[in-house]
N, CA, C and O atoms as a Tripos MOL2 file, in Angstrom:
@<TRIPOS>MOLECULE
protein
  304   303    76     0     0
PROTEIN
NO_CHARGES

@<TRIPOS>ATOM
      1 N        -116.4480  124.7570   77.1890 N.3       1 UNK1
      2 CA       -115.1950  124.3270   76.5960 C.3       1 UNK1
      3 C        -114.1490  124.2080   77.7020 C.2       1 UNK1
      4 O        -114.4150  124.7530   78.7740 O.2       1 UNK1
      5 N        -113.1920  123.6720   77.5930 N.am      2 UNK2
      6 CA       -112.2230  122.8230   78.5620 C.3       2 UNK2
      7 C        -110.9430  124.1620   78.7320 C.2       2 UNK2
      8 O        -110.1610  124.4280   77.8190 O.2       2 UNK2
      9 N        -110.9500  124.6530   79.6490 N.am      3 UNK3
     10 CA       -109.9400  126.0140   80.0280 C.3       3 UNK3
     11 C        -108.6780  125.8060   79.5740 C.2       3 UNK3
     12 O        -107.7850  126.6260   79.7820 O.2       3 UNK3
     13 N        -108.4050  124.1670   78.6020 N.am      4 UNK4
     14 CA       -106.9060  124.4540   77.9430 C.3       4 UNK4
     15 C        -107.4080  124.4880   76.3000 C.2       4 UNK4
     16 O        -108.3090  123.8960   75.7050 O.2       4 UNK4
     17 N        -106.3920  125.4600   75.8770 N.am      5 UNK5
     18 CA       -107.2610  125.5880   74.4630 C.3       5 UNK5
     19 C        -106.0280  125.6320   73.1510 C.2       5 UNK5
     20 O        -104.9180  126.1250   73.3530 O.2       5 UNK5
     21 N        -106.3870  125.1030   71.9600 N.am      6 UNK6
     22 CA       -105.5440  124.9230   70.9470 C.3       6 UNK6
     23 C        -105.9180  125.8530   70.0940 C.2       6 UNK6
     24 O        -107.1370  125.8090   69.9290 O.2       6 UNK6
     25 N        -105.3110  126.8110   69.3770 N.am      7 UNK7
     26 CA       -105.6060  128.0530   68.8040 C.3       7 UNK7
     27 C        -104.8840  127.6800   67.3570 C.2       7 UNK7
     28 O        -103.6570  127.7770   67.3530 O.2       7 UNK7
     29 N        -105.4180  127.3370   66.3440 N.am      8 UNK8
     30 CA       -104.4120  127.0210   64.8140 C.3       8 UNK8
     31 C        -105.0740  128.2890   63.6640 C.2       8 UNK8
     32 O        -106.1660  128.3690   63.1030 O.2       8 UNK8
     33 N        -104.3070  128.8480   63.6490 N.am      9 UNK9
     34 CA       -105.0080  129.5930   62.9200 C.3       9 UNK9
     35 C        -106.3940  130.2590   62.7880 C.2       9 UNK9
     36 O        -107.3720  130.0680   62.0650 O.2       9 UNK9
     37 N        -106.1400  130.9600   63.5980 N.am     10 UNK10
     38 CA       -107.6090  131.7610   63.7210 C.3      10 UNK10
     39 C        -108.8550  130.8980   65.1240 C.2      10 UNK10
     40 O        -109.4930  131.3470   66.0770 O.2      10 UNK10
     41 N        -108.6770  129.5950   64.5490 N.am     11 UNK11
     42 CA       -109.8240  129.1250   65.1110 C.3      11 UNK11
     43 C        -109.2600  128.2460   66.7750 C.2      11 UNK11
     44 O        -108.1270  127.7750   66.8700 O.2      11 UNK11
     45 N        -109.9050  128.2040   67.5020 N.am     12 UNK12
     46 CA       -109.8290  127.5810   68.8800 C.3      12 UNK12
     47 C        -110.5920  126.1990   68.7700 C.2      12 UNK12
     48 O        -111.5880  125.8990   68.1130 O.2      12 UNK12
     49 N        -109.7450  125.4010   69.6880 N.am     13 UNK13
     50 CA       -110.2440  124.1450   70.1170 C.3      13 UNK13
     51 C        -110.0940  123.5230   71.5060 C.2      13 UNK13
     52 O        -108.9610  123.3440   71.9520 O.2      13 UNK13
     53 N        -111.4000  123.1130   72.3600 N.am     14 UNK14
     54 CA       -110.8150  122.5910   73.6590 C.3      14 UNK14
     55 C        -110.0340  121.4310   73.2740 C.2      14 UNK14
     56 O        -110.1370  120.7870   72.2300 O.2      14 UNK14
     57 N        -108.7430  121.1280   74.8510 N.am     15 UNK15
     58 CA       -107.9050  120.5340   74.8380 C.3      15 UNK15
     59 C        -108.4300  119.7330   76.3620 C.2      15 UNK15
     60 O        -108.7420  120.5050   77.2680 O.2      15 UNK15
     61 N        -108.5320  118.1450   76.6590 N.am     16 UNK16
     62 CA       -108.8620  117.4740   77.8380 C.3      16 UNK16
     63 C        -107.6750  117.8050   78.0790 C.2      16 UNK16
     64 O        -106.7750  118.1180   77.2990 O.2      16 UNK16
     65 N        -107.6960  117.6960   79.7200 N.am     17 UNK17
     66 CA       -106.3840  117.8810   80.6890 C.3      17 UNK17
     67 C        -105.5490  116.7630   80.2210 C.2      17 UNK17
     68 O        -104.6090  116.9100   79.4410 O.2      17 UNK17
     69 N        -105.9490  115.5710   80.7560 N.am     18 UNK18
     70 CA       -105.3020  114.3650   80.5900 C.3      18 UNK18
     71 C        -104.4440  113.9770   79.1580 C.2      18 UNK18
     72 O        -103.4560  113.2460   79.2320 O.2      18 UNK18
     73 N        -104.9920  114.6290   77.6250 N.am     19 UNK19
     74 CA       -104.2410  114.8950   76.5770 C.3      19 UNK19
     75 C        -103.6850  116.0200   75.9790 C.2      19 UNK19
     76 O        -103.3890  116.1250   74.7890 O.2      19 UNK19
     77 N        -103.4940  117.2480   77.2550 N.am     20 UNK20
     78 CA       -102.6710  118.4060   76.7060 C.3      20 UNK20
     79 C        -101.3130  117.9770   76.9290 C.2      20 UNK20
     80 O        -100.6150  118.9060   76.5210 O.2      20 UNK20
     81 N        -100.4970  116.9540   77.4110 N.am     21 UNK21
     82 CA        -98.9640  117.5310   77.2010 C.3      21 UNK21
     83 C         -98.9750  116.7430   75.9160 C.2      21 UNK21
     84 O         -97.9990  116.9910   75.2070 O.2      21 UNK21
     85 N         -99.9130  115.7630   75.3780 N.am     22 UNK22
     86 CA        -99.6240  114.4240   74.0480 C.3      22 UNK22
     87 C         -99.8790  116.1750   73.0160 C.2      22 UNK22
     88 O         -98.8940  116.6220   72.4260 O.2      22 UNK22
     89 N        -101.0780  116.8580   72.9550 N.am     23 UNK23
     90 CA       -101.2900  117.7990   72.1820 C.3      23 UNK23
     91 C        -100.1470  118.8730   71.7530 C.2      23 UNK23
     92 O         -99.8370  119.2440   70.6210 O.2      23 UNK23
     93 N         -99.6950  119.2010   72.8350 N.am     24 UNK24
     94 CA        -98.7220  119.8410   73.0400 C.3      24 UNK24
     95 C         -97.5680  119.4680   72.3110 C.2      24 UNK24
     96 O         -97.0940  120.2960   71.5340 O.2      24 UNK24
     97 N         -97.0000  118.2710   72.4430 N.am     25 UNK25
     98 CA        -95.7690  118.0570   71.9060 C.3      25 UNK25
     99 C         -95.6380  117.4690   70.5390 C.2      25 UNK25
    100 O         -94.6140  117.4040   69.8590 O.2      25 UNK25
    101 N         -97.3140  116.8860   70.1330 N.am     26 UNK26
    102 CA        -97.5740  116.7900   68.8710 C.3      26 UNK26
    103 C         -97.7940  118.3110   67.7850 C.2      26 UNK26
    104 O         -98.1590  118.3360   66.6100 O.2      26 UNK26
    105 N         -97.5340  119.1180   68.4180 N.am     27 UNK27
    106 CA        -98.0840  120.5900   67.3460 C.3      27 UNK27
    107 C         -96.8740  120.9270   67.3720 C.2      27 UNK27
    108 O         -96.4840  121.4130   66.3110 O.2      27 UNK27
    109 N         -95.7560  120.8180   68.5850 N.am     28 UNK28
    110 CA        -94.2460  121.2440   68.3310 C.3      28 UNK28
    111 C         -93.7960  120.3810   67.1110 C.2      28 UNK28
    112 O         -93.3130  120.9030   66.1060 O.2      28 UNK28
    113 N         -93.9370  119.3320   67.2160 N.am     29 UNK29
    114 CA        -93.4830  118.2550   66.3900 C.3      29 UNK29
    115 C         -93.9790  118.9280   65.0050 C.2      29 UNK29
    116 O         -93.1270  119.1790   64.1530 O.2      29 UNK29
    117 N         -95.0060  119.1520   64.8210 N.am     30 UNK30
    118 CA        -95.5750  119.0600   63.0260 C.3      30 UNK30
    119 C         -95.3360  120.7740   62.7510 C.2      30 UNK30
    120 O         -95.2830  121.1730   61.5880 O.2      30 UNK30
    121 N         -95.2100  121.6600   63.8110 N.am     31 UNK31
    122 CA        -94.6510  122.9800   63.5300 C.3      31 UNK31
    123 C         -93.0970  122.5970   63.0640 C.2      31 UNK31
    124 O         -92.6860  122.5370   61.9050 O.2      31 UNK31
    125 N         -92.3960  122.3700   64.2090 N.am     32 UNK32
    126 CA        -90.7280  122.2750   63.8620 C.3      32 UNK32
    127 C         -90.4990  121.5270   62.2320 C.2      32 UNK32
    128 O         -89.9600  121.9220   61.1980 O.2      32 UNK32
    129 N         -91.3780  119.9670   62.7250 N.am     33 UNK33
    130 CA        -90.4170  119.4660   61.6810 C.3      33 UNK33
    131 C         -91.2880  119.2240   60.2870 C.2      33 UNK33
    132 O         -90.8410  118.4350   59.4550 O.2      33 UNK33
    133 N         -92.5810  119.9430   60.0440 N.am     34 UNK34
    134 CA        -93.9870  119.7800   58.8700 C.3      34 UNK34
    135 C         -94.6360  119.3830   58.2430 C.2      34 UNK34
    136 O         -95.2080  119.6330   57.1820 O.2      34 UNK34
    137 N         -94.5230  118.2830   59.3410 N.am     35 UNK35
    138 CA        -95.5470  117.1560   59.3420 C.3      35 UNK35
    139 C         -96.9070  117.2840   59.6330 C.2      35 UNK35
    140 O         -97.1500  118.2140   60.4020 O.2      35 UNK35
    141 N         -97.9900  116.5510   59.2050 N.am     36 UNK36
    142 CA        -99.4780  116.1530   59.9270 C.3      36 UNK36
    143 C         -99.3070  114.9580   60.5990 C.2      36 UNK36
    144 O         -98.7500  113.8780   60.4000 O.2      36 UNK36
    145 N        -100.1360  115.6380   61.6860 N.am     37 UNK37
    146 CA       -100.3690  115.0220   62.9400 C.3      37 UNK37
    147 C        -101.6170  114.9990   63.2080 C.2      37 UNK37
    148 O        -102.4470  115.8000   62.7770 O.2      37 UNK37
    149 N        -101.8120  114.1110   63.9130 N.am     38 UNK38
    150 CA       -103.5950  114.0940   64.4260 C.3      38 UNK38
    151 C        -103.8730  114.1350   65.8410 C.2      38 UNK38
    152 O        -103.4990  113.2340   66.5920 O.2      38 UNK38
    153 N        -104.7800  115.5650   66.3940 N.am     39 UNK39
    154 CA       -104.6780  115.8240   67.4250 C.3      39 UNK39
    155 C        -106.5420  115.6290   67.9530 C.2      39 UNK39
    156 O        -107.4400  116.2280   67.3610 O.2      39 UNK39
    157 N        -106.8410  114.4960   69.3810 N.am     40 UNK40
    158 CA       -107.3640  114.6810   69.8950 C.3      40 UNK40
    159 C        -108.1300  116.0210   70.6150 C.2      40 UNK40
    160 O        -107.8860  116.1220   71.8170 O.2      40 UNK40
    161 N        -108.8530  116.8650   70.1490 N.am     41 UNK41
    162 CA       -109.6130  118.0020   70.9330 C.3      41 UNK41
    163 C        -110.7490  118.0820   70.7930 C.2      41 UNK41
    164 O        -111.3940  117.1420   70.3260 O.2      41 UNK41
    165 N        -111.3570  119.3380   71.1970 N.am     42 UNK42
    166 CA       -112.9620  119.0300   71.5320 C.3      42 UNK42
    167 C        -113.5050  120.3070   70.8900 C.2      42 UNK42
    168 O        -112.8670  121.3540   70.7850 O.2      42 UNK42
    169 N        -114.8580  120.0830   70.4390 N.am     43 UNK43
    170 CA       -115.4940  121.0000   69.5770 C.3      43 UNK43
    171 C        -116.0860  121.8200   70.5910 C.2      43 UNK43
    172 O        -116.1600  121.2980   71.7030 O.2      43 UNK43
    173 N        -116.5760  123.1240   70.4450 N.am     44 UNK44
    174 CA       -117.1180  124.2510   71.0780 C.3      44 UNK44
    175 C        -118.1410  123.5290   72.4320 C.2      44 UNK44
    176 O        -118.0280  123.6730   73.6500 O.2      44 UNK44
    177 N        -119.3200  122.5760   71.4680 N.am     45 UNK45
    178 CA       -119.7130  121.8990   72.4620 C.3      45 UNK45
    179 C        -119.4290  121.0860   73.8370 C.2      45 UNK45
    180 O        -119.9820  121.0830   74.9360 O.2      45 UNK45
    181 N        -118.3460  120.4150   73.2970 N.am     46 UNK46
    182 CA       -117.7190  119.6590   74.1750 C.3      46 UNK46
    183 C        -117.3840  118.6280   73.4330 C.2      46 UNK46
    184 O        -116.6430  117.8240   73.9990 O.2      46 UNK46
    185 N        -117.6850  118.3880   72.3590 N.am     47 UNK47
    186 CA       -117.8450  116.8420   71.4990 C.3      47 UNK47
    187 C        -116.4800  116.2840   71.0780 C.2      47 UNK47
    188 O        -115.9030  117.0670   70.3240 O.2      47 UNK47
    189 N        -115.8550  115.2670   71.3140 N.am     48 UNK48
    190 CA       -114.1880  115.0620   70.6440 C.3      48 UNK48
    191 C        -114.3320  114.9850   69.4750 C.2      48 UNK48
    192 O        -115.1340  114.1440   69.0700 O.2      48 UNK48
    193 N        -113.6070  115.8350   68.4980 N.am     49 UNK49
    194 CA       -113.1570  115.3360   67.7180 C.3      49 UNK49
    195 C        -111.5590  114.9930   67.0900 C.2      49 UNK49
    196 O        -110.7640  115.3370   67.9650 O.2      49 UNK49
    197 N        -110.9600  114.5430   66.1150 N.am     50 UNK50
    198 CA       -109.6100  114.4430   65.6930 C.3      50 UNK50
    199 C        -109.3180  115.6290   64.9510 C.2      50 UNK50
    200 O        -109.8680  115.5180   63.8550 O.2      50 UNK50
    201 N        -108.7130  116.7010   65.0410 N.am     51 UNK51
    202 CA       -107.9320  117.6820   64.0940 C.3      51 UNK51
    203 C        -106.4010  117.4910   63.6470 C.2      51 UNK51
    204 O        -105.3490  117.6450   64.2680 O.2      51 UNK51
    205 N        -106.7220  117.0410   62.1440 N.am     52 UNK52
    206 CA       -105.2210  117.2800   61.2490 C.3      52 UNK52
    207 C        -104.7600  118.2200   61.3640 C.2      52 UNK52
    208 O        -105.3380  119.1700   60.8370 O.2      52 UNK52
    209 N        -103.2380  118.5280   62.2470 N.am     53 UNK53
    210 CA       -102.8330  119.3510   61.7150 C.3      53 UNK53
    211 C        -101.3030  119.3860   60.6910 C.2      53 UNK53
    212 O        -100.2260  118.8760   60.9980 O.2      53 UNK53
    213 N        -101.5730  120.0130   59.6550 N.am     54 UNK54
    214 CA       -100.3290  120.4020   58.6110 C.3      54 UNK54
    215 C         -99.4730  121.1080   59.0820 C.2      54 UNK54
    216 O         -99.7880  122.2520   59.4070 O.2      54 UNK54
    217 N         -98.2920  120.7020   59.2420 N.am     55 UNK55
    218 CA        -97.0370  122.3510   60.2480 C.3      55 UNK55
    219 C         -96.7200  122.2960   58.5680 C.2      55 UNK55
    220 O         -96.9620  123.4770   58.3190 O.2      55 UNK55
    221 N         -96.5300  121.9980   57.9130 N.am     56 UNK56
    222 CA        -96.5130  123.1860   56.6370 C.3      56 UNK56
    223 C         -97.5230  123.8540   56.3610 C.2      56 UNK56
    224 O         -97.1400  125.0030   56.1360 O.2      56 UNK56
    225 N         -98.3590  123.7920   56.2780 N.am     57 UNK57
    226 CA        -99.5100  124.8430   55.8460 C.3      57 UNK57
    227 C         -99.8680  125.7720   57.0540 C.2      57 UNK57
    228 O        -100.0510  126.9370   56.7010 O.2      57 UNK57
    229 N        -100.0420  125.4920   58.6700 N.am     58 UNK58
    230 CA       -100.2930  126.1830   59.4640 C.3      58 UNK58
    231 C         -99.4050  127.2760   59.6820 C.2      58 UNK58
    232 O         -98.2040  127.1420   59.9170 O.2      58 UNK58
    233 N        -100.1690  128.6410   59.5790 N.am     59 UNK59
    234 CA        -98.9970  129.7760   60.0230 C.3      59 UNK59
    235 C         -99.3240  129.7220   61.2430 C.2      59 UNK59
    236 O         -98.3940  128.9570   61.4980 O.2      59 UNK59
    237 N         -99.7920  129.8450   62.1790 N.am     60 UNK60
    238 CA        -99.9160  129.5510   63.6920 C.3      60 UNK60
    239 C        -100.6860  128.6230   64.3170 C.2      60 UNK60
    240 O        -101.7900  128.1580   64.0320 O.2      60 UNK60
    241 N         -99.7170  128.3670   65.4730 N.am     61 UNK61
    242 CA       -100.3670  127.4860   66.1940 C.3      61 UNK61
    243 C        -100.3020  127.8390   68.1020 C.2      61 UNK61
    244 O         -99.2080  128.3290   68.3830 O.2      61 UNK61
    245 N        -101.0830  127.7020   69.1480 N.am     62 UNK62
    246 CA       -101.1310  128.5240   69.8040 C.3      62 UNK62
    247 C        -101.6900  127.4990   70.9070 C.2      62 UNK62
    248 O        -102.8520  127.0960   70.8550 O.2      62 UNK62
    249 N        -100.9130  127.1550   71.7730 N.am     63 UNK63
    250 CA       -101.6430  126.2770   73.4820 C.3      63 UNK63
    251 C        -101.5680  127.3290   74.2140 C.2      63 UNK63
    252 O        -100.7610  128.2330   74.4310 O.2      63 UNK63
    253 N        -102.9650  126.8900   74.6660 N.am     64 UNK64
    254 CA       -103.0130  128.0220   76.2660 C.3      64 UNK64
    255 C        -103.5230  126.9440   77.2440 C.2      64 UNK64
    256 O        -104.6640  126.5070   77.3870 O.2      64 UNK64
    257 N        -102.4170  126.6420   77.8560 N.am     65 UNK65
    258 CA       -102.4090  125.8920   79.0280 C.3      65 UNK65
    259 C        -103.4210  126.0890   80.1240 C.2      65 UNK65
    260 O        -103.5600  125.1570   80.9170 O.2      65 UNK65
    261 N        -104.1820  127.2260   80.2830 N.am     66 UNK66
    262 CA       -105.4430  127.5930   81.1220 C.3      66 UNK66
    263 C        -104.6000  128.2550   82.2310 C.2      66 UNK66
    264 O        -105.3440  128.9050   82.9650 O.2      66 UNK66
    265 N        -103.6060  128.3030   82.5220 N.am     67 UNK67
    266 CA       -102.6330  129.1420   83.5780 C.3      67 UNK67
    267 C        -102.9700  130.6650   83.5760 C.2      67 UNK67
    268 O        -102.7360  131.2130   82.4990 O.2      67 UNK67
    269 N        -103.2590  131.1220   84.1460 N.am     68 UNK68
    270 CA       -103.5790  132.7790   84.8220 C.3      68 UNK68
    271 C        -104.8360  133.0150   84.1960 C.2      68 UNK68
    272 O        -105.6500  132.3360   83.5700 O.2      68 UNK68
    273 N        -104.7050  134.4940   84.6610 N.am     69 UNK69
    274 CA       -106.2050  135.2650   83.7600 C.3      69 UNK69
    275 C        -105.5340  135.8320   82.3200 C.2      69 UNK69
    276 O        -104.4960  136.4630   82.1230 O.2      69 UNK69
    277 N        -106.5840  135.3300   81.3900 N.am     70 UNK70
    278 CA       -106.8000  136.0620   80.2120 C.3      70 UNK70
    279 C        -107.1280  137.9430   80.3800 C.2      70 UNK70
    280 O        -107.7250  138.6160   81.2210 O.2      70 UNK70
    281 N        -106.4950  138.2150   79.2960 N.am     71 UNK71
    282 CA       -106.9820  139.5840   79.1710 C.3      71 UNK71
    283 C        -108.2890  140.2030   79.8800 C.2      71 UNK71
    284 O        -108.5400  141.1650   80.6060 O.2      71 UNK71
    285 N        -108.9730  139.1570   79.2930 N.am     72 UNK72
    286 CA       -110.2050  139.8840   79.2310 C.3      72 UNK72
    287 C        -111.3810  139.4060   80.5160 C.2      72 UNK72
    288 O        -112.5820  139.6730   80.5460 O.2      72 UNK72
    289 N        -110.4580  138.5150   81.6590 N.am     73 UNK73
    290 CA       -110.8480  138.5100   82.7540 C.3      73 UNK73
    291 C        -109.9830  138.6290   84.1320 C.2      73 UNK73
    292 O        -109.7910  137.8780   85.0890 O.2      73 UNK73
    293 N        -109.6190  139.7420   83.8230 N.am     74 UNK74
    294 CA       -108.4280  140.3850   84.7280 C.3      74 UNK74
    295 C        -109.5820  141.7530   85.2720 C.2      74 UNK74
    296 O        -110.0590  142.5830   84.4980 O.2      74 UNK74
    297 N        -109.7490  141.7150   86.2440 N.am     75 UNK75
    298 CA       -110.7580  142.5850   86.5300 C.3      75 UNK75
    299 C        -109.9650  143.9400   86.9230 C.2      75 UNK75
    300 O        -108.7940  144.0720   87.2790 O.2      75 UNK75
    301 N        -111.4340  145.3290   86.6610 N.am     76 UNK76
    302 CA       -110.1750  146.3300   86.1650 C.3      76 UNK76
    303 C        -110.3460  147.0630   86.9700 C.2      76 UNK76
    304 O        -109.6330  148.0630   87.0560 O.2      76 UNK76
@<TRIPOS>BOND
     1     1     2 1
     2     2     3 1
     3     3     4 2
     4     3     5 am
     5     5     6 1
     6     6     7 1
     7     7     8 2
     8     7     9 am
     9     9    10 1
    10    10    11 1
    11    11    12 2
    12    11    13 am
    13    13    14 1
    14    14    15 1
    15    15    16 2
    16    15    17 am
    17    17    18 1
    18    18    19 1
    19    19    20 2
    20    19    21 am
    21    21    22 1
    22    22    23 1
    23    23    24 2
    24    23    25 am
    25    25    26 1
    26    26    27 1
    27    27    28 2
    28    27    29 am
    29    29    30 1
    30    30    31 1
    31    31    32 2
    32    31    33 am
    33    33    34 1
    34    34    35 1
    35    35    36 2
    36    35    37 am
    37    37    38 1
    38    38    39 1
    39    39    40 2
    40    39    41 am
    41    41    42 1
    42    42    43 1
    43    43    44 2
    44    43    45 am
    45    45    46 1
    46    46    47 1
    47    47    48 2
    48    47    49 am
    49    49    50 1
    50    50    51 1
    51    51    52 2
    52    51    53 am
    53    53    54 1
    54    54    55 1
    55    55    56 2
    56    55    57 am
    57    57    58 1
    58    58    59 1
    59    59    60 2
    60    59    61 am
    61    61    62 1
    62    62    63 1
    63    63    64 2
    64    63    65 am
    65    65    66 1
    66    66    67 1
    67    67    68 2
    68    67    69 am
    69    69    70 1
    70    70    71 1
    71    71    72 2
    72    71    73 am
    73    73    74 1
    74    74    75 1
    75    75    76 2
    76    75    77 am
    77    77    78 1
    78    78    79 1
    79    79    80 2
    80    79    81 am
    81    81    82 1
    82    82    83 1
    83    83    84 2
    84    83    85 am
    85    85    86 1
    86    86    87 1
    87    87    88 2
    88    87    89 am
    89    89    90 1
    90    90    91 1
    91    91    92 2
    92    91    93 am
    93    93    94 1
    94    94    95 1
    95    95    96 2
    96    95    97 am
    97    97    98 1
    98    98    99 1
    99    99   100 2
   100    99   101 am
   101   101   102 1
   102   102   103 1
   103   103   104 2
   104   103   105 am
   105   105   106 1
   106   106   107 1
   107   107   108 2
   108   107   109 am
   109   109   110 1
   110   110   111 1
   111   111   112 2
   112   111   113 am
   113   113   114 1
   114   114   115 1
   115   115   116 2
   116   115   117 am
   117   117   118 1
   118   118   119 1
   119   119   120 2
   120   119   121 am
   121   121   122 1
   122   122   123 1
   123   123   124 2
   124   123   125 am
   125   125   126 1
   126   126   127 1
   127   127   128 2
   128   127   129 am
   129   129   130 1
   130   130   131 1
   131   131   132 2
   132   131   133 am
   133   133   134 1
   134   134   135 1
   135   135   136 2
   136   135   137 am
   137   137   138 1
   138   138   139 1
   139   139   140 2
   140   139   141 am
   141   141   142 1
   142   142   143 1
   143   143   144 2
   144   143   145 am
   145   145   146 1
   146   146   147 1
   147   147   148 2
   148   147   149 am
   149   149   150 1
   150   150   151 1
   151   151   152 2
   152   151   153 am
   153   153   154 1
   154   154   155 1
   155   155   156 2
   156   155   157 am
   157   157   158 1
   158   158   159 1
   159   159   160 2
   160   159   161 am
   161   161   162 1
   162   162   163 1
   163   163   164 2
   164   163   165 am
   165   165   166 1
   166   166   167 1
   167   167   168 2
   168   167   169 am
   169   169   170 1
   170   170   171 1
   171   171   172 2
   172   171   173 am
   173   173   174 1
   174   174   175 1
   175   175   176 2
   176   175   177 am
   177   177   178 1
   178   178   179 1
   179   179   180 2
   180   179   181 am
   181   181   182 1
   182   182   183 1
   183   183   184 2
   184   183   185 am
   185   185   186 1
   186   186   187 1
   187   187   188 2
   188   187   189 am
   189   189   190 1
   190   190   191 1
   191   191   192 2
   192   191   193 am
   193   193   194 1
   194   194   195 1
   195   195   196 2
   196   195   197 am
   197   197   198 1
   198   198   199 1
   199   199   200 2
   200   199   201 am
   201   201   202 1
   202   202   203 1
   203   203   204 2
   204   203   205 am
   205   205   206 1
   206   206   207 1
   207   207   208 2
   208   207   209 am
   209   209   210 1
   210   210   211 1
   211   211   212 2
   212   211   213 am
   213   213   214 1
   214   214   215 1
   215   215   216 2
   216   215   217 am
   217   217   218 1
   218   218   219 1
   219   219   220 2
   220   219   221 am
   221   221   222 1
   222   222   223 1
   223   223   224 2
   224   223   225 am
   225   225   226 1
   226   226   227 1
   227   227   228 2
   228   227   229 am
   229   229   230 1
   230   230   231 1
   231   231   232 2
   232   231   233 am
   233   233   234 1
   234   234   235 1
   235   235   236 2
   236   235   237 am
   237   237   238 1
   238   238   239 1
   239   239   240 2
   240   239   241 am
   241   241   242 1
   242   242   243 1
   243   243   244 2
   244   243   245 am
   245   245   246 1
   246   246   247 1
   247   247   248 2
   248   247   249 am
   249   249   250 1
   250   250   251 1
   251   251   252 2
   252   251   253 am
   253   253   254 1
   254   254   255 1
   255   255   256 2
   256   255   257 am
   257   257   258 1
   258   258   259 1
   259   259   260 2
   260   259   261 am
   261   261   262 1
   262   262   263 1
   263   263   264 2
   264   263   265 am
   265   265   266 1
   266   266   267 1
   267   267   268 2
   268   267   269 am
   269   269   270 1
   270   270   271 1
   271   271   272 2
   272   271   273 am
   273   273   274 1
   274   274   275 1
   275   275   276 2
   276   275   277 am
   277   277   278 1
   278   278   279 1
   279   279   280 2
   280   279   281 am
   281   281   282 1
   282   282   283 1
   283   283   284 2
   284   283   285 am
   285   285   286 1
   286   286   287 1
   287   287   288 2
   288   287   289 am
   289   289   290 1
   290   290   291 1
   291   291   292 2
   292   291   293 am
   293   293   294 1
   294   294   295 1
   295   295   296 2
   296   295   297 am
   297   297   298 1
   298   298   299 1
   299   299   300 2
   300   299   301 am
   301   301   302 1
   302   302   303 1
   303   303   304 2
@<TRIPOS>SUBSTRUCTURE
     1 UNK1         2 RESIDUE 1 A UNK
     2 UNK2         6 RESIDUE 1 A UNK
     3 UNK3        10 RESIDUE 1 A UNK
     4 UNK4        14 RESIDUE 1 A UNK
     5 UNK5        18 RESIDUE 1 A UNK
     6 UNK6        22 RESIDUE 1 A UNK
     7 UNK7        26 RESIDUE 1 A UNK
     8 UNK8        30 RESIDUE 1 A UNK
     9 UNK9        34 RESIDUE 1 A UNK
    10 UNK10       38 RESIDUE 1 A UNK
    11 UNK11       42 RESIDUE 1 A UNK
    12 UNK12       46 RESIDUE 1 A UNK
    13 UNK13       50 RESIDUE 1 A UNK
    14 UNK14       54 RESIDUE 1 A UNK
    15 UNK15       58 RESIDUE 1 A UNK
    16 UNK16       62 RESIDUE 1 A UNK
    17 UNK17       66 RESIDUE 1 A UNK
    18 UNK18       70 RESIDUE 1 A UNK
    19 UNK19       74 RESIDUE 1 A UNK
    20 UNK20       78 RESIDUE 1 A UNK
    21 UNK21       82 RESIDUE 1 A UNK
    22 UNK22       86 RESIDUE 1 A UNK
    23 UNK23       90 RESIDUE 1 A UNK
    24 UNK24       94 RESIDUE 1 A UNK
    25 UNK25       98 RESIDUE 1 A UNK
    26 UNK26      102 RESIDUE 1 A UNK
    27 UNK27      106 RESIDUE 1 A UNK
    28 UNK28      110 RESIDUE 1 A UNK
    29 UNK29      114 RESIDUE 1 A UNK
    30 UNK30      118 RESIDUE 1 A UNK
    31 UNK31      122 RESIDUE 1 A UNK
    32 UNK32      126 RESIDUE 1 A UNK
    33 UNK33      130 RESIDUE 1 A UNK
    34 UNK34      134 RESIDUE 1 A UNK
    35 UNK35      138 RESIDUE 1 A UNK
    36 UNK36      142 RESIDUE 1 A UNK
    37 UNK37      146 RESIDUE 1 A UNK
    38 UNK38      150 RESIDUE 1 A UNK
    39 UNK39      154 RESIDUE 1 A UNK
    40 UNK40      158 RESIDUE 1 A UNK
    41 UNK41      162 RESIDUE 1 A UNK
    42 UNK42      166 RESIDUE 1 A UNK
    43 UNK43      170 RESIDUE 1 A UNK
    44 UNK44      174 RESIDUE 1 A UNK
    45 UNK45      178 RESIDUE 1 A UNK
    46 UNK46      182 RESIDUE 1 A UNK
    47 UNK47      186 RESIDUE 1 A UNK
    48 UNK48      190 RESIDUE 1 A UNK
    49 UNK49      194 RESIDUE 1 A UNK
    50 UNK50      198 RESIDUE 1 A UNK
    51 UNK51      202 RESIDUE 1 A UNK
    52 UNK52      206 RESIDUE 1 A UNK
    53 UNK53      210 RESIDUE 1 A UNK
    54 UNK54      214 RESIDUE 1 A UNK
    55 UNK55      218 RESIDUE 1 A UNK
    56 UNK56      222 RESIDUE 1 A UNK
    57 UNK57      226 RESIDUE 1 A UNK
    58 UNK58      230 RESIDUE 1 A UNK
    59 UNK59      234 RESIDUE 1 A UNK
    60 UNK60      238 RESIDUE 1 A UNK
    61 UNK61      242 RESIDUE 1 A UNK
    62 UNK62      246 RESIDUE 1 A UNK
    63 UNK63      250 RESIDUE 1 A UNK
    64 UNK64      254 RESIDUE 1 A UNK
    65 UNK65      258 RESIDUE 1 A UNK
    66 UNK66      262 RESIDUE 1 A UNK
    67 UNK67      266 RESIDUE 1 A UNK
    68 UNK68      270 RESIDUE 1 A UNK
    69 UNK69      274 RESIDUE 1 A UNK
    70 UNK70      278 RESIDUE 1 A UNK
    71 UNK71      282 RESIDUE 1 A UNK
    72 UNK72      286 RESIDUE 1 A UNK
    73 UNK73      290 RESIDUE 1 A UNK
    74 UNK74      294 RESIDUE 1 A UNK
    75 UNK75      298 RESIDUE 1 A UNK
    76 UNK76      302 RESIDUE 1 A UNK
């Protein structure tokens, strides 16, 4: 999976480099103003697919830009 990742509720999705800032400013958009939007990302495999997202129905939504170490590879 692609080290930038879209987190909506519970579940994760890779994000291509080249369409994380379009991803990005499309989930601000349908969070702020609660709308569906349709976001280019990639399934566990690698496979693209389109995810609707509802900013009314979503209680979270979550980009991780791939910037630093995660928790859980911060060596201890």
């Amino acid at each position: 999976m692609s080290d930038k990742q879209l987190t909506v509720d519970g579940r994760s999705w890779g994000v291509e480099d080249a369409q994380a800032a379009e991803v990005n400013r499309a989930v601000q958009q349908a969070m702020t103003d609660g709308v569906v939007v349709a976001l280019p990302v990639l399934k566990e495999d690698g496979s693209p697919v389109t995810l609707y997202l509802n900013g009314k129905l979503a209680t979270t939504a979550v980009f991780d830009n791939g910037a630093g170490g995660r928790p859980t590879e911060i060596p201890g």
